[in-house]
C-alpha positions as CSV (number, residue, x, y, z in Angstrom):
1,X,-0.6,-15.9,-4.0
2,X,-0.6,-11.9,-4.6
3,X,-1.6,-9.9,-1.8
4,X,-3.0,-6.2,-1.7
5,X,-2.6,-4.2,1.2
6,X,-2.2,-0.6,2.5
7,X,0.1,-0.1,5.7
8,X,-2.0,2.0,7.4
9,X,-5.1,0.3,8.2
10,X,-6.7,3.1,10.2
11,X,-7.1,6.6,9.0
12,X,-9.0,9.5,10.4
13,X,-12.1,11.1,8.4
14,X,-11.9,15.1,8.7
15,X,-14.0,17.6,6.6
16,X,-13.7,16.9,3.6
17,X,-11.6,14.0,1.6
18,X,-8.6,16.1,0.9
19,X,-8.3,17.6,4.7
20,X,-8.4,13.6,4.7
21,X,-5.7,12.2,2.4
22,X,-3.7,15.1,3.2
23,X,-4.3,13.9,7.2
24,X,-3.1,10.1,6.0
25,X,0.1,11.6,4.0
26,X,0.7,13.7,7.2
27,X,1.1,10.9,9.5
28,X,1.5,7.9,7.8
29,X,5.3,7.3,8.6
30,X,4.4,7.7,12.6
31,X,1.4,5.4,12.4
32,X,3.2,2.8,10.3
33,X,6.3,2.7,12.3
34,X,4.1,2.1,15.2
35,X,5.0,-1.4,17.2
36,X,1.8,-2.7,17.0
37,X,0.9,-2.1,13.2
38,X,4.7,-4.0,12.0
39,X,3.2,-6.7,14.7
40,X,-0.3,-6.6,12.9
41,X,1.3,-6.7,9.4
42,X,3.7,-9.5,10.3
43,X,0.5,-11.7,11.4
44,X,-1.2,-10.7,8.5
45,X,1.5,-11.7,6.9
46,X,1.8,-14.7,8.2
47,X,-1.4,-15.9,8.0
48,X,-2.1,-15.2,4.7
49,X,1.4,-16.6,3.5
50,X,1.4,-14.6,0.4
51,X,4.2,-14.9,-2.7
52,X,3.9,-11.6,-3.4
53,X,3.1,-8.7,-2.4
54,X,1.4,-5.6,-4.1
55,X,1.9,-2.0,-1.8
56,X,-1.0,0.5,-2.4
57,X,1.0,3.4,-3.1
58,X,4.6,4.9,-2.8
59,X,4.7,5.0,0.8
60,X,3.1,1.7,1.6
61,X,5.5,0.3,-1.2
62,X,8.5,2.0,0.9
63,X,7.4,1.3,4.0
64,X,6.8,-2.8,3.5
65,X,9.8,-3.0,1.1
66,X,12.1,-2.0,3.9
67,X,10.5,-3.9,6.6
68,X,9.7,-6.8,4.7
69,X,11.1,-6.9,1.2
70,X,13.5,-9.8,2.6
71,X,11.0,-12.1,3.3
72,X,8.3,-11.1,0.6
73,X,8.5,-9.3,-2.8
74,X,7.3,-6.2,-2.8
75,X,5.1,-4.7,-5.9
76,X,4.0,-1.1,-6.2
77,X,0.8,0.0,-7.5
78,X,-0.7,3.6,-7.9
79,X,-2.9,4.1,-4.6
80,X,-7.1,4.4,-5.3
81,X,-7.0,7.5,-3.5
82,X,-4.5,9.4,-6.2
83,X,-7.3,8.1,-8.7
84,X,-9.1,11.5,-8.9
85,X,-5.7,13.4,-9.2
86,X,-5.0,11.2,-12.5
87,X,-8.4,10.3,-13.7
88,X,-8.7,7.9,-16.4
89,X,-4.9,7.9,-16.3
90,X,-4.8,6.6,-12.8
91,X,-6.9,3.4,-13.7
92,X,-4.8,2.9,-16.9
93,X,-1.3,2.8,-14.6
94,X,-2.3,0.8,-12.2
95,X,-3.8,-1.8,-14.8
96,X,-0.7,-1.7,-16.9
97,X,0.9,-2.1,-14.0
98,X,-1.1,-5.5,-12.8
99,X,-0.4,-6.9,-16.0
100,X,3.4,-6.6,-16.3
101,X,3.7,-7.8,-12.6
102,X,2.0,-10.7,-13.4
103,X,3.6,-11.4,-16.5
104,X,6.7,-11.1,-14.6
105,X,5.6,-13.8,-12.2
C-alpha cells in the first residue's frame, strides 16, 4: 500500500498564500522535529502499515527518509503547493513521477 503524506500537518494561514508557504518553508524543520509530530507520524505510520511511502515535497521527502527510510521506502513527489510556480509543468512531474514509482514497484 502507497501512502501520501506531508510532515507537517499544521501550518499557519497569514495574508496572503505566499506570506503562507513562505511561513511553512520558514519553520518546517522546527515543527517537524517536534517530539510529538515524529510520535504522530510513527502512529500514523503504524496504523496505516503502508509499503511505501510517497513525501510531498523535498523537505518532507528529507525529513521522513532520515527518520524513517529504514523501516519504510521513501518516494518523492513535487509538493501541490509548488504547482503554481511550475504550472502545467508541475502536474506533468509529479505524474511522470507516479508512474515510474509504480512501475518500479
Amino acid at each position: 500500500m502507497m501512502y501520501f503524506t506531508d510532515v507537517v500537518k499544521h501550518y499557519e494561514v497569514m495574508g496572503t498564500k505566499h506570506e503562507s508557504d513562505k511561513n511553512g518553508r520558514k519553520y518546517f524543520w522546527h515543527k517537524a522535529g517536534l517530539k510529538e509530530n515524529i510520535e504522530f507520524l510513527e502512529q500514523e505510520f503504524n496504523l496505516i502499515n503502508p509499503t511505501h511511502i510517497i513525501a510531498l515535497g523535498n523537505h518532507s521527502f528529507k525529513f521522513l527518509n532520515c527518520h524513517f527510510g529504514k523501516q519504510w521506502k521513501v518516494y518523492k513527489v513535487i509538493h501541490p503547493a509548488a504547482f503554481p510556480q511550475y504550472g502545467i509543468n508541475g502536474f506533468e512531474r509529479a505524474y511522470t513521477t507516479l508512474k515510474e514509482i509504480l512501475k518500479s514497484l
